[in-house]
N, C-alpha and C positions, 0 to 999 in steps of 0.2 A: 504494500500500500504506500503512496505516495505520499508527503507530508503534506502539499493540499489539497487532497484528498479528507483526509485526516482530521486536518481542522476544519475543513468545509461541516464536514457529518456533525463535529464538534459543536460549530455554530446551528447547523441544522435540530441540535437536540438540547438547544440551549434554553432558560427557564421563560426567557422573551423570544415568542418566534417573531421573525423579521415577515413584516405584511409588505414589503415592497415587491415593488418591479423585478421581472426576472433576472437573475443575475448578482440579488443583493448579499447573499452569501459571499461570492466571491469579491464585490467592491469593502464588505468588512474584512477577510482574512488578508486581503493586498497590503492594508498598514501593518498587519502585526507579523508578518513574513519580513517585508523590508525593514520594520523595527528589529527582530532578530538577525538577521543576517548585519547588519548594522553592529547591533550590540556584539555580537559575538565576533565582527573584524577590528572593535576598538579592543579586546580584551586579550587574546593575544594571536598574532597576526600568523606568527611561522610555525604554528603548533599543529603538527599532523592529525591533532583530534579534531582542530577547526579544520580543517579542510573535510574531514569526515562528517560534521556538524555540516558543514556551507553546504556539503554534495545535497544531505539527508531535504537541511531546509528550502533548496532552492528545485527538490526535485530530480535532480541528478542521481538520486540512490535512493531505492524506494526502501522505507523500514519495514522489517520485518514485525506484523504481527502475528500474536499466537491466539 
């Protein structure tokens, strides 16, 4: 499963469902993806786990659920 994926379902099962226009799922999870990938390139930059993090959150490597 991919990480927006993921969070889409996340927001989709959330205590407020979103009554908008199609699509509105994904116009909320767009900031808080680019917020992580953000936070997690100020913290540290040349650490093989953030590259494993960037792949996961930007899509590039789907995580494995069980």
């Amino acid at each position: 499963m991919k990480f927006s994926e993921l969070l889409i379902l996340s927001i989709q099962r959330s205590e407020i469902p979103l009554r908008f226009e199609p699509g509105a799922e994904e116009s909320v999870a767009k900031p808080v993806t680019e917020f992580l990938v953000a936070w997690l390139r100020s913290h540290e930059p040349t650490s093989p786990l953030l590259a494993e993090l960037l792949a996961e959150v930007t899509d590039e490597k789907p995580i494995a659920v069980d």
